[in-house]
N, C-alpha and C positions, 0 to 999 in steps of 0.2 A: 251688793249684787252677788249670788252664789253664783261660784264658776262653776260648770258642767264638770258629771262624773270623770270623764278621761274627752280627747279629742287630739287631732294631731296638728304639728307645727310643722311648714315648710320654710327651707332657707330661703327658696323663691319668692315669697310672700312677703318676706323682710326689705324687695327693691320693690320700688315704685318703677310703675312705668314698666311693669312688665307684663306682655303679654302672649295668647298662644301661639303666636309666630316667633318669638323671642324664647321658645321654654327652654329651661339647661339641657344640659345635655348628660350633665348629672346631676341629681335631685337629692337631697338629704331632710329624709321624714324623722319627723320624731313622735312617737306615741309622750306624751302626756297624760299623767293621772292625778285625779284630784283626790291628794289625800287629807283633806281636811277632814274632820270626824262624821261632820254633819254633811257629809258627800257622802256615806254610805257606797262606796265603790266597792266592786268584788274584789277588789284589790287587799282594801282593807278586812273585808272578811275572811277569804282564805289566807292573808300573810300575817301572822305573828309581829314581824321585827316593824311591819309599811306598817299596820296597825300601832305599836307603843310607840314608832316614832312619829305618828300623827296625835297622841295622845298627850307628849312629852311637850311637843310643840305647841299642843291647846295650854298646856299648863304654864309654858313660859308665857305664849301671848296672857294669858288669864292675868298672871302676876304682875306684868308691864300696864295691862288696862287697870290695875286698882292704883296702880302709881308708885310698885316697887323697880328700883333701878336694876336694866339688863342682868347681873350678875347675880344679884339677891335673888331674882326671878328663876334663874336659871340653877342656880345650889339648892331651891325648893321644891323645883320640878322634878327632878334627879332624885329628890328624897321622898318626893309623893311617890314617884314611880317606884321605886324599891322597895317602897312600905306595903302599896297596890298590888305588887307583884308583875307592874308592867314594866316586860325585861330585866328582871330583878340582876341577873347575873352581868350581862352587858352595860349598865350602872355601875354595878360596885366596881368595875375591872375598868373601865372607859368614863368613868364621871370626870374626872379630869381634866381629859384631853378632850370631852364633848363641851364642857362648859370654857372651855379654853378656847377652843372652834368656832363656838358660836360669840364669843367675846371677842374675837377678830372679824367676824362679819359683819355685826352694827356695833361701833360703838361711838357713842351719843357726841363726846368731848370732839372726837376724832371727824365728827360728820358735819359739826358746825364748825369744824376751823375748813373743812373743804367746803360750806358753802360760805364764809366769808371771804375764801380766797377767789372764790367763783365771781361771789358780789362784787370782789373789789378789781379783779379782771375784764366783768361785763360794766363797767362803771369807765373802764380805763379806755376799754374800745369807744365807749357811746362816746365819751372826751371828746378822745382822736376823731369820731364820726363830725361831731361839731364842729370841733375846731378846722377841719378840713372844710366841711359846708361855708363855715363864715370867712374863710381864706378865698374859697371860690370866690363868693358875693361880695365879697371884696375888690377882686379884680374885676367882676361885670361891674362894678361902680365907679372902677379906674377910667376901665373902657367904655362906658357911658361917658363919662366928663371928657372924654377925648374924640366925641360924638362918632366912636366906631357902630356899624353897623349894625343892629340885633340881631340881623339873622349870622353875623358872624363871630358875634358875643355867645350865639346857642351852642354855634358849631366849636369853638374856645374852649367852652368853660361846661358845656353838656349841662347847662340848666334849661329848666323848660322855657319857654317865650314867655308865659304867663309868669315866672318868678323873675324874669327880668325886666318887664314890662309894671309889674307892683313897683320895680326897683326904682323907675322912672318919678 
């Protein structure tokens, strides 16, 4: 889906549940521009620097879709553009610390060890959720066999009447 040339982002927008009776009382706008190549924004036309570093960044995406790893990708682009003459001087002086920069931003190793820390934290809570559920329905099945009440089994144990009526 192409994103729109430019458009703006409100802080307000970011809460739910917000509305004109509710509006801040300070607001923080941001202009956005889209500077992908194929956005053709005035942006990229009249700026030099917003122009090759939308150009830089088609080349590293380009090198990543053929299936070269982030860094290879990124040593290539830096060397297309100096050759291209896109930003040639800001390349040779800043290649370094750009490909350095952008190697702290995604890197591949580093993003599956935080989604298997993720996996194995949202794994740990679901446990706990179970394990808590079956300790409930545990005790409405105590309190069943001790012919307590169900409407005071619901009030207890805050399960619905229908899950402890199945229990029955």
């Amino acid at each position: 889906k192409p994103y729109p040339p430019s458009g703006e982002l409100r802080l307000s927008d970011a809460f739910m549940g917000s509305s004109d009776k509710d509006s801040p009382s300070v607001e923080l706008v941001v202009k956005v521009i889209n500077i992908n190549s194929e956005s053709l924004t005035p942006a990229l036309q009249q700026n030099e620097e917003i122009s090759g570093y939308s150009k830089f960044v088609d080349k590293v995406s380009g090198g990543i879709a053929k299936g070269f790893p982030l860094k290879e990708s990124l040593h290539h682009a830096a060397s297309e553009c100096i050759t291209e003459g896109i930003l040639p001087e800001f390349f040779k002086k800043y290649r370094k610390e750009v490909e350095s920069m952008f190697s702290l931003i995604w890197d591949d190793e580093m993003a599956k060890k935080v989604a298997r820390r993720e996996a194995i934290e949202d794994g740990i809570e679901i446990g706990i959720e179970k394990g808590i559920e079956k300790g409930i329905i545990s005790v409405a099945r105590k309190m069943l066999a001790r012919n307590k009440p169900i409407s005071e089994i619901v009030e207890d144990t805050g399960l619905s009447l229908e899950t402890i009526e199945s229990l029955v």
